[in-house]
PDB file with SEQRES, HELIX, SHEET and CRYST1 records, atoms N, CA, C and O in Angstrom:
SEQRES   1 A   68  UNK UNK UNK UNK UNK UNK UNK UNK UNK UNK UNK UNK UNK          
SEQRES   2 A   68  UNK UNK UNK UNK UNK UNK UNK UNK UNK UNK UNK UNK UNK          
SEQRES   3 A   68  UNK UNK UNK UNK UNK UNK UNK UNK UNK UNK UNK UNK UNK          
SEQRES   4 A   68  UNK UNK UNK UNK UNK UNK UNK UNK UNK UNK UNK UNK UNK          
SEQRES   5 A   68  UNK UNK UNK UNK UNK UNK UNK UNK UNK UNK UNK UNK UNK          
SEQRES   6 A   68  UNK UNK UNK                                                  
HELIX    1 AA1 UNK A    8  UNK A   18  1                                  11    
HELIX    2 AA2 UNK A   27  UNK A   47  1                                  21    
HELIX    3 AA3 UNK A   54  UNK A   57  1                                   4    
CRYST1    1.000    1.000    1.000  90.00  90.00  90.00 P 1           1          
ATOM      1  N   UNK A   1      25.202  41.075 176.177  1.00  0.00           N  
ATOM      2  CA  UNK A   1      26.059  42.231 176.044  1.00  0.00           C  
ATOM      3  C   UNK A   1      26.587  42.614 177.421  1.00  0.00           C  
ATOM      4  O   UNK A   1      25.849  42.442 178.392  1.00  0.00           O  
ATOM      5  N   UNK A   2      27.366  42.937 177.521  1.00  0.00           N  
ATOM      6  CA  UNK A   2      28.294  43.735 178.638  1.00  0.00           C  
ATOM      7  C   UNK A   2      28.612  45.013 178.551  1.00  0.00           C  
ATOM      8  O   UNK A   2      28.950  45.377 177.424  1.00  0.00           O  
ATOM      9  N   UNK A   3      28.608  46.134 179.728  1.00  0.00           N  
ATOM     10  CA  UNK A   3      29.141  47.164 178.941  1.00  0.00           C  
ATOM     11  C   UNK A   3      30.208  47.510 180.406  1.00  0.00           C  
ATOM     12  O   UNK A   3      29.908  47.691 181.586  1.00  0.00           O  
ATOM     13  N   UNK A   4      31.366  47.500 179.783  1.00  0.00           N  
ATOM     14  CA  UNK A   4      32.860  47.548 180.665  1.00  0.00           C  
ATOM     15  C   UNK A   4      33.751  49.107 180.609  1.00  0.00           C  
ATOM     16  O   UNK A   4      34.039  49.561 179.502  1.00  0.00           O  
ATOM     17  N   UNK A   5      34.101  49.772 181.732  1.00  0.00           N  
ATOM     18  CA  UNK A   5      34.370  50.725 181.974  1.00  0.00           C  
ATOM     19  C   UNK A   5      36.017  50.797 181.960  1.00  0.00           C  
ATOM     20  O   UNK A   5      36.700  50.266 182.835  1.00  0.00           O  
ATOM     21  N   UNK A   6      36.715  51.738 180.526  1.00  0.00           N  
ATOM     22  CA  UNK A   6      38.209  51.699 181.408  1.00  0.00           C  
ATOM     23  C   UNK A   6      38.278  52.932 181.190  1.00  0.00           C  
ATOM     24  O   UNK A   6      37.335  53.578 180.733  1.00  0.00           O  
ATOM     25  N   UNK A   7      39.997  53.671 181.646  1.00  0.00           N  
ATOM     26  CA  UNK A   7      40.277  54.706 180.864  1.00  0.00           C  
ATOM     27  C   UNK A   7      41.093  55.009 179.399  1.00  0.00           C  
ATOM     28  O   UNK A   7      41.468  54.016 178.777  1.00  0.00           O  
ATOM     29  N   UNK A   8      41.235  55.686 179.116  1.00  0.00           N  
ATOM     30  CA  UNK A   8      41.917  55.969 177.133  1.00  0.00           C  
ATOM     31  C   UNK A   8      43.340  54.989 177.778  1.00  0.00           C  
ATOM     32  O   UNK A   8      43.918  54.403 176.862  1.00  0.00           O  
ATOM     33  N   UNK A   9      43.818  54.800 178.868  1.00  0.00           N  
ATOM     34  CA  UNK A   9      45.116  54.867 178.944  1.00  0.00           C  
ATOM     35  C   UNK A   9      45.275  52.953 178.601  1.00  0.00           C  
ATOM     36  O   UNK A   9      46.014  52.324 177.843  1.00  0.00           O  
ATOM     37  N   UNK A  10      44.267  52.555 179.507  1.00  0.00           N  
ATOM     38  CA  UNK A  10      43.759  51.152 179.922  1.00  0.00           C  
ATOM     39  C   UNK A  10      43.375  50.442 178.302  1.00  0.00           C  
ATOM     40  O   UNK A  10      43.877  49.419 177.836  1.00  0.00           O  
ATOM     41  N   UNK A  11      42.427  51.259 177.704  1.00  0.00           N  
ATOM     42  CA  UNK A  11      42.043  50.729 176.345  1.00  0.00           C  
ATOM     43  C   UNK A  11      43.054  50.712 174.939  1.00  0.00           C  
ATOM     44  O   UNK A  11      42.861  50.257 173.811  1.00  0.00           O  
ATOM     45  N   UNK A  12      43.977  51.279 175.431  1.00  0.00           N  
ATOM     46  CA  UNK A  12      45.073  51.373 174.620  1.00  0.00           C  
ATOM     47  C   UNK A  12      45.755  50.553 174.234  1.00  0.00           C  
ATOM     48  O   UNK A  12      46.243  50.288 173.135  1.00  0.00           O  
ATOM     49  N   UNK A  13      45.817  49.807 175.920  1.00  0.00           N  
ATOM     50  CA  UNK A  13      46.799  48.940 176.513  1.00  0.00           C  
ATOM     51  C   UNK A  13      46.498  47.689 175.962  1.00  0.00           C  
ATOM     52  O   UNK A  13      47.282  46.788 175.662  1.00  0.00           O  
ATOM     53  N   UNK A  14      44.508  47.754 175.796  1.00  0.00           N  
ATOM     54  CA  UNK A  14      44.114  46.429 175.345  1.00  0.00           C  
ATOM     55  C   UNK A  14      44.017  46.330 174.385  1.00  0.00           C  
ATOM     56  O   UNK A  14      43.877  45.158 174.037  1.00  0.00           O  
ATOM     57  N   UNK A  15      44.010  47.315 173.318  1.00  0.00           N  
ATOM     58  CA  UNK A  15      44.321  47.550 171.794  1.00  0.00           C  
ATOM     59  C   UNK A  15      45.695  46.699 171.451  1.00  0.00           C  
ATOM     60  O   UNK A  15      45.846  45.693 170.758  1.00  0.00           O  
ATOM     61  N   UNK A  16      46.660  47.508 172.221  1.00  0.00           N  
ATOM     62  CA  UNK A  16      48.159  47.230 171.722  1.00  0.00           C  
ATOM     63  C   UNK A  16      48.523  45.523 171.950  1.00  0.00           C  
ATOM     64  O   UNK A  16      49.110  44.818 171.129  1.00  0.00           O  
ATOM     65  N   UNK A  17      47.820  44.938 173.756  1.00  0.00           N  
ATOM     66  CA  UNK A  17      47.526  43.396 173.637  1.00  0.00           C  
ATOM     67  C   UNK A  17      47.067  42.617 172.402  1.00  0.00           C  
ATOM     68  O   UNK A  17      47.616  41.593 171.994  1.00  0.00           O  
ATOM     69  N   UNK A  18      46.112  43.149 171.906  1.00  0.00           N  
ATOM     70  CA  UNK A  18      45.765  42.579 170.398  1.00  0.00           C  
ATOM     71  C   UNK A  18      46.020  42.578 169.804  1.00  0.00           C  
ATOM     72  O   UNK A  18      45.628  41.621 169.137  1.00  0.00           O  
ATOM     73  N   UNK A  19      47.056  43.578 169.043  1.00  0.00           N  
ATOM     74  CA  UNK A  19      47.463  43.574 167.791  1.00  0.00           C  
ATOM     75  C   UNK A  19      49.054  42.702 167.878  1.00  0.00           C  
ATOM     76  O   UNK A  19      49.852  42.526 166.957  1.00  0.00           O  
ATOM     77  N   UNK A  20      49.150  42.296 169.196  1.00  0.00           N  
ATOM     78  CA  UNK A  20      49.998  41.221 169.033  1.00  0.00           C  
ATOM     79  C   UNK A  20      49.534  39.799 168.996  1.00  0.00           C  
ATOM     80  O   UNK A  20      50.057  38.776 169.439  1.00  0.00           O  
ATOM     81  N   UNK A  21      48.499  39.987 168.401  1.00  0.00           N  
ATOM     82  CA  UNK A  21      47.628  39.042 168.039  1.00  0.00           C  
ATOM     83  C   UNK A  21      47.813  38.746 166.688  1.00  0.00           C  
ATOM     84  O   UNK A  21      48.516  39.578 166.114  1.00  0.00           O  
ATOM     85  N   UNK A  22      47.389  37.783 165.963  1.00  0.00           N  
ATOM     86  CA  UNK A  22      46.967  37.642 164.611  1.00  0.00           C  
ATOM     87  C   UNK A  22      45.936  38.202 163.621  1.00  0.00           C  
ATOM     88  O   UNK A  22      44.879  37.608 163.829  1.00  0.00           O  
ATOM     89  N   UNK A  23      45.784  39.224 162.490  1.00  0.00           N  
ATOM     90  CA  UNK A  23      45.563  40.397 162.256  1.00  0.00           C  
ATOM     91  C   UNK A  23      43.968  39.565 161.781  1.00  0.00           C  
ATOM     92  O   UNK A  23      42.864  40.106 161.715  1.00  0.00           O  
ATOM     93  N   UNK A  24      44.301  38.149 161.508  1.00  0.00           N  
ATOM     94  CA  UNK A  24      42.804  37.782 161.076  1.00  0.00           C  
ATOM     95  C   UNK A  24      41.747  37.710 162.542  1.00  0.00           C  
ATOM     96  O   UNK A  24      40.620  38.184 162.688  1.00  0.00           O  
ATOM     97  N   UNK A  25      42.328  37.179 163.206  1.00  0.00           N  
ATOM     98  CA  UNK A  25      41.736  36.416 164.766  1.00  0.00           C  
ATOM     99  C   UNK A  25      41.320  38.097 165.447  1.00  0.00           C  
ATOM    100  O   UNK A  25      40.442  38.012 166.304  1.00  0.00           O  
ATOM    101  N   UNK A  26      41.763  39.389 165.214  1.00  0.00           N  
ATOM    102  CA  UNK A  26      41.462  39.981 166.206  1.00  0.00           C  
ATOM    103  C   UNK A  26      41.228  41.700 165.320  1.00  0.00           C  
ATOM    104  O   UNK A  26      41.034  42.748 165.937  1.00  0.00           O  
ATOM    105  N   UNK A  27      41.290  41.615 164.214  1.00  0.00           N  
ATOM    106  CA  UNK A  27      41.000  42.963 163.633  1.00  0.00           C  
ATOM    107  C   UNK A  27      39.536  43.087 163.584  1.00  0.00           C  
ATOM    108  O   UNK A  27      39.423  44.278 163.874  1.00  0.00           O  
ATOM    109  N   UNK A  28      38.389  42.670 163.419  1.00  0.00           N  
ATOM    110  CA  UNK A  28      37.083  43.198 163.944  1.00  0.00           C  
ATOM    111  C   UNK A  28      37.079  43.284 165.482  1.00  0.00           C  
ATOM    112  O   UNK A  28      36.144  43.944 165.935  1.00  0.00           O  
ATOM    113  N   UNK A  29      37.869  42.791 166.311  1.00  0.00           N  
ATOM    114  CA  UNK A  29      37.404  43.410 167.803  1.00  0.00           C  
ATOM    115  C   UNK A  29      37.908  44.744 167.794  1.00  0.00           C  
ATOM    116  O   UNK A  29      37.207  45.636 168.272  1.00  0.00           O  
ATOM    117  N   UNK A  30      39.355  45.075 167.176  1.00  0.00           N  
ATOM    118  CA  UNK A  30      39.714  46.158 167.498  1.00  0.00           C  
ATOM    119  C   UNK A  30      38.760  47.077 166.839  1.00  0.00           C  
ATOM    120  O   UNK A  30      38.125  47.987 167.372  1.00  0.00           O  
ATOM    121  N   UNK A  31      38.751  46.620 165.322  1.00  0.00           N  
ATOM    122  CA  UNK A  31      37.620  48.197 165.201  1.00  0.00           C  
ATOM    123  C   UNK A  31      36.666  48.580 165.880  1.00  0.00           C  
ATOM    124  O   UNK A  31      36.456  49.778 166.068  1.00  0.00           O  
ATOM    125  N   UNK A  32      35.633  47.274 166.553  1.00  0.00           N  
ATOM    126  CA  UNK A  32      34.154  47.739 167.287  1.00  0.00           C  
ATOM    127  C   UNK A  32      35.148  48.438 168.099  1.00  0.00           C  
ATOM    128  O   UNK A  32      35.333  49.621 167.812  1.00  0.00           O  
ATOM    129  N   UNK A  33      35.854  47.909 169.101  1.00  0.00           N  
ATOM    130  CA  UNK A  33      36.226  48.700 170.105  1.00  0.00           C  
ATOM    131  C   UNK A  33      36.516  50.365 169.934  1.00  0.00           C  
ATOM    132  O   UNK A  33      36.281  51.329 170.663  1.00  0.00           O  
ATOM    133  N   UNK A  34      37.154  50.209 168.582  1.00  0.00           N  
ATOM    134  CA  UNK A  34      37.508  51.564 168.344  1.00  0.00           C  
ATOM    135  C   UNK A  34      36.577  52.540 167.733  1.00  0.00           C  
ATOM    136  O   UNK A  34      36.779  53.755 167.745  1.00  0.00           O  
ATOM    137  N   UNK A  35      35.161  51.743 166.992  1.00  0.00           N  
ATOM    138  CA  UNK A  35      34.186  52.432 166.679  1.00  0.00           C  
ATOM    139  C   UNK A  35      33.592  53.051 167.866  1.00  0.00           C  
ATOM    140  O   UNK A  35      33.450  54.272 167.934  1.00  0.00           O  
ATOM    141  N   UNK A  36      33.255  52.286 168.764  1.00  0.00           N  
ATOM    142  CA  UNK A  36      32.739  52.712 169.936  1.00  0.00           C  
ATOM    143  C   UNK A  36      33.435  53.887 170.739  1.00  0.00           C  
ATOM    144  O   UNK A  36      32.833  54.830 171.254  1.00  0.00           O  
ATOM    145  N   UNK A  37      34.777  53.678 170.758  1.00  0.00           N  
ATOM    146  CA  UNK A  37      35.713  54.301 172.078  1.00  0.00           C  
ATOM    147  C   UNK A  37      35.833  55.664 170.954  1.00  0.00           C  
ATOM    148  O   UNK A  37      35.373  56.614 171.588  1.00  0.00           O  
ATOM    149  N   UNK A  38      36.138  56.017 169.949  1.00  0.00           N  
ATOM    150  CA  UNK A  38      36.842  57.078 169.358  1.00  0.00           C  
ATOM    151  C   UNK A  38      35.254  58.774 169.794  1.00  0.00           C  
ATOM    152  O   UNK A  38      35.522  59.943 170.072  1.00  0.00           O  
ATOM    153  N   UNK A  39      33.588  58.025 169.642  1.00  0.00           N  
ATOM    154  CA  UNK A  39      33.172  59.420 169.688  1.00  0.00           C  
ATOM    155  C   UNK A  39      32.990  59.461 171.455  1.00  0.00           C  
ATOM    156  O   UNK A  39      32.133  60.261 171.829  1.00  0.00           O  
ATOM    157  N   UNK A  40      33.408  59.007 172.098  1.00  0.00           N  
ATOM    158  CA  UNK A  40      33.303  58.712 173.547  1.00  0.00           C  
ATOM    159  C   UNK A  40      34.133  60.019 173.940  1.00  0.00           C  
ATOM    160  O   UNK A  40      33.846  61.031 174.580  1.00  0.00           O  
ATOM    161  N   UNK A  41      36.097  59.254 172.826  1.00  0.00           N  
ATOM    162  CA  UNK A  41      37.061  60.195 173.597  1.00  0.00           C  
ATOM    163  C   UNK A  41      36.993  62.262 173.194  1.00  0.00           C  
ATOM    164  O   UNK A  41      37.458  63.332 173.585  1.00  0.00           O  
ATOM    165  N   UNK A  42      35.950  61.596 172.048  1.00  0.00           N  
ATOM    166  CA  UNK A  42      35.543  63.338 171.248  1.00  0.00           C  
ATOM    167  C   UNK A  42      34.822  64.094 171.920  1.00  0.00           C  
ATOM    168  O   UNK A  42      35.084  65.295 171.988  1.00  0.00           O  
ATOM    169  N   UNK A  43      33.523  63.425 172.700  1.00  0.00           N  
ATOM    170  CA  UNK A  43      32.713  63.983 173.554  1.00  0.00           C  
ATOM    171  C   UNK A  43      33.370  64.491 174.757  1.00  0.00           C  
ATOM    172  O   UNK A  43      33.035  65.562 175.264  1.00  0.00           O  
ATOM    173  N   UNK A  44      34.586  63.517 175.369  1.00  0.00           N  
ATOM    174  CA  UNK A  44      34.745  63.824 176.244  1.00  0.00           C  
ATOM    175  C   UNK A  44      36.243  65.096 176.430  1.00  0.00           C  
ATOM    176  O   UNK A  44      36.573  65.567 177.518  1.00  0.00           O  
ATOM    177  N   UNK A  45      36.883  65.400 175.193  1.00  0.00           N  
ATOM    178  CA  UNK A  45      37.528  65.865 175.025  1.00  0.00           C  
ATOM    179  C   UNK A  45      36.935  67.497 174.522  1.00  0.00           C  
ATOM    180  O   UNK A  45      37.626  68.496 174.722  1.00  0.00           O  
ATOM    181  N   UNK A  46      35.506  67.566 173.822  1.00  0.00           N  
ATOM    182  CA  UNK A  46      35.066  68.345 173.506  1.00  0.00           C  
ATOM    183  C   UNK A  46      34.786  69.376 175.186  1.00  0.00           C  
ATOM    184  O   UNK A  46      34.965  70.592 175.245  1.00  0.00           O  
ATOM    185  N   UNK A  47      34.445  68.725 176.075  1.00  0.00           N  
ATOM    186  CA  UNK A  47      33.777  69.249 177.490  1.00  0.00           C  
ATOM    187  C   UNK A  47      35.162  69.289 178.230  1.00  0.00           C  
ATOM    188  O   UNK A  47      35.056  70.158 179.096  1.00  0.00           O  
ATOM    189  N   UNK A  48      36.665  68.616 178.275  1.00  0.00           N  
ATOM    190  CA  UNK A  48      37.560  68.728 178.888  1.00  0.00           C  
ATOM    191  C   UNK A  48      38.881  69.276 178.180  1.00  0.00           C  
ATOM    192  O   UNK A  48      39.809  68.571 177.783  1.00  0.00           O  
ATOM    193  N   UNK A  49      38.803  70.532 178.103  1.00  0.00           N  
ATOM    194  CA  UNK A  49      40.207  71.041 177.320  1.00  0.00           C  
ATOM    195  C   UNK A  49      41.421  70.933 178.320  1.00  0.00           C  
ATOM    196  O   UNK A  49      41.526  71.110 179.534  1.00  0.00           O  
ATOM    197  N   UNK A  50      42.370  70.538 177.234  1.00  0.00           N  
ATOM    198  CA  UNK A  50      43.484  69.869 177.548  1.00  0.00           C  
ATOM    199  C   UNK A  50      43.959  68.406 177.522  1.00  0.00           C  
ATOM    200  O   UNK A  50      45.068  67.883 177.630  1.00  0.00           O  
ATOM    201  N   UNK A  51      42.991  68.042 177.380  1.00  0.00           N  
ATOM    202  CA  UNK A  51      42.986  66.232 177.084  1.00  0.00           C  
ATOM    203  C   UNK A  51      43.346  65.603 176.009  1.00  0.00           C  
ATOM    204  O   UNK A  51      42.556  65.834 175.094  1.00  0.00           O  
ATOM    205  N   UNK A  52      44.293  64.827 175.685  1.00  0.00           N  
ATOM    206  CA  UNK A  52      44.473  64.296 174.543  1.00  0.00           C  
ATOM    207  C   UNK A  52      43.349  64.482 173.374  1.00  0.00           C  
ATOM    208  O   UNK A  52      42.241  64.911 173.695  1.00  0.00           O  
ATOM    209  N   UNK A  53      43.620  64.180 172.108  1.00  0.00           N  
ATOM    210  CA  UNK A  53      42.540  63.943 171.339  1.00  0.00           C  
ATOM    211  C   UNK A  53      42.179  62.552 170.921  1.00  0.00           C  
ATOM    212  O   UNK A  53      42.814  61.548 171.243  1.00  0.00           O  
ATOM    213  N   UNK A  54      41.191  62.577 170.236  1.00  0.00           N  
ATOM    214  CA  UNK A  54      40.573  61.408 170.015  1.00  0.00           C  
ATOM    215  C   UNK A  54      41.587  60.587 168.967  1.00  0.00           C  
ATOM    216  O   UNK A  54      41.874  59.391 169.001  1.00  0.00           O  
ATOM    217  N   UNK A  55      42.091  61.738 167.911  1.00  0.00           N  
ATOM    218  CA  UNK A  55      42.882  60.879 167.048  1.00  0.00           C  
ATOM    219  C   UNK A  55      44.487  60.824 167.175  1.00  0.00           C  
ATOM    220  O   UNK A  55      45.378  60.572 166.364  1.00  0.00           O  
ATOM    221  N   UNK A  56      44.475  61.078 168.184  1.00  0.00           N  
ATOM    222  CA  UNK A  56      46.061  60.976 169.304  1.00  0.00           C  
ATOM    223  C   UNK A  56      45.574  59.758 169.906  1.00  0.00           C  
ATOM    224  O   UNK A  56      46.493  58.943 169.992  1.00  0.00           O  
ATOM    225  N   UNK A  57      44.807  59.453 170.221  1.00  0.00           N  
ATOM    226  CA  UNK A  57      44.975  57.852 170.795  1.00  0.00           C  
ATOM    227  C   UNK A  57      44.625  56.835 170.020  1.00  0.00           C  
ATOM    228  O   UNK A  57      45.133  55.719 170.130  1.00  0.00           O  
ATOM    229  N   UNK A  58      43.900  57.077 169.335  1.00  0.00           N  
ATOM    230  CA  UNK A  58      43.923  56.343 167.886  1.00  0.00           C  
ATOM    231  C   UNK A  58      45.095  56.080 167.463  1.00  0.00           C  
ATOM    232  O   UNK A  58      45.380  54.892 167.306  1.00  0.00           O  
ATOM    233  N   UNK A  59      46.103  57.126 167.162  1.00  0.00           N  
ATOM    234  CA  UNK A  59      47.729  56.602 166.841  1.00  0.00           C  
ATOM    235  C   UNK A  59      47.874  56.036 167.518  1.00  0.00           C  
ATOM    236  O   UNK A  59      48.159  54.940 167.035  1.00  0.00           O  
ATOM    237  N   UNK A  60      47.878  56.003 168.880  1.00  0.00           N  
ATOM    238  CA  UNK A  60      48.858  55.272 169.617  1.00  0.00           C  
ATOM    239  C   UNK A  60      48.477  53.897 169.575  1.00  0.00           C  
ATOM    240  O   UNK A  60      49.162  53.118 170.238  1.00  0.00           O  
ATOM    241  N   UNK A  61      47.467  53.431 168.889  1.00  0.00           N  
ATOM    242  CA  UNK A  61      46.794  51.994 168.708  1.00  0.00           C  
ATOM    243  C   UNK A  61      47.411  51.654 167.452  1.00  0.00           C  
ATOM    244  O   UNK A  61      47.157  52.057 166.317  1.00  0.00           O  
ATOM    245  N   UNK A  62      48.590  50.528 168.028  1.00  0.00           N  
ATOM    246  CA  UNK A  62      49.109  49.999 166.736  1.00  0.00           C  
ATOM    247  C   UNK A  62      48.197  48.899 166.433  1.00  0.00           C  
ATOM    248  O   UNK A  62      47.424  48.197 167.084  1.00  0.00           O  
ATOM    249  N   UNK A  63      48.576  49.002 165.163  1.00  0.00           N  
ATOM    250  CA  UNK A  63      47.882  48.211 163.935  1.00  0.00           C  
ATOM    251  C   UNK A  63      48.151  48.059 163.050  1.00  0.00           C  
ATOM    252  O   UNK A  63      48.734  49.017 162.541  1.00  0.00           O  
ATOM    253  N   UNK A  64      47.945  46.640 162.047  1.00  0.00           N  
ATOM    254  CA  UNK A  64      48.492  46.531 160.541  1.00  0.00           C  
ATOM    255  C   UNK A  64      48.526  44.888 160.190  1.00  0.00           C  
ATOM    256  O   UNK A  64      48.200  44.213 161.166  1.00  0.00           O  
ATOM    257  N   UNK A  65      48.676  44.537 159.647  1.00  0.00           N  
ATOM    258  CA  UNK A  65      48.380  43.477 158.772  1.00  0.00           C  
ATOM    259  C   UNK A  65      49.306  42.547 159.548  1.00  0.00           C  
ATOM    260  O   UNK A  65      49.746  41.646 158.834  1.00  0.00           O  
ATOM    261  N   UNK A  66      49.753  42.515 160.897  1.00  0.00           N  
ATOM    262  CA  UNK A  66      50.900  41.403 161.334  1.00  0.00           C  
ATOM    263  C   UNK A  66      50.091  40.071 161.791  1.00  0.00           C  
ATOM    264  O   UNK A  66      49.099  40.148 162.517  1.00  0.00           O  
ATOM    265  N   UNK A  67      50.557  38.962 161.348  1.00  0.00           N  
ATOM    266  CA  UNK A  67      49.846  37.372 161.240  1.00  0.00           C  
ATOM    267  C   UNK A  67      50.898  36.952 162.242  1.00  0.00           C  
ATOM    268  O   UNK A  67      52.095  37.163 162.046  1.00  0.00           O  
ATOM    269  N   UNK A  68      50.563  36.530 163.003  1.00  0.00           N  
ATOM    270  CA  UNK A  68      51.436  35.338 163.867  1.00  0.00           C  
ATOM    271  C   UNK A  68      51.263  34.132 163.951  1.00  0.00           C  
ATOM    272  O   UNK A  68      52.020  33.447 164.638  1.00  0.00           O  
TER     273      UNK A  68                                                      
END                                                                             
């Protein structure tokens, strides 16, 4: 296991890299990632008002059934 440090802005970035991916080859990474990252950005949004929310960056993680 590894455990790798970015910010919401960075993990987004590597979300949105993937989903220009093929939806079979890379839709379980995105969810762990996103299982993991979503109560991270809650905790940390709960202690920092003004910060995006958790399910504001969640949108911004496209996703959907695209096969390449």
């Amino acid at each position: 296991m590894i455990i790798l440090s970015h910010t919401l802005e960075e993990v987004n970035l590597i979300l949105s890299s993937l989903a220009k991916q093929s939806y079979e080859t890379v839709h379980e990474l995105i969810e762990k990632i996103k299982t993991q990252a979503v109560p991270q950005v809650q905790a940390n949004t709960a202690t920092s008002p003004g910060t995006s929310t958790a399910q504001e960056g969640a949108d911004k993680t496209p996703e959907g059934g695209q096969s390449g």
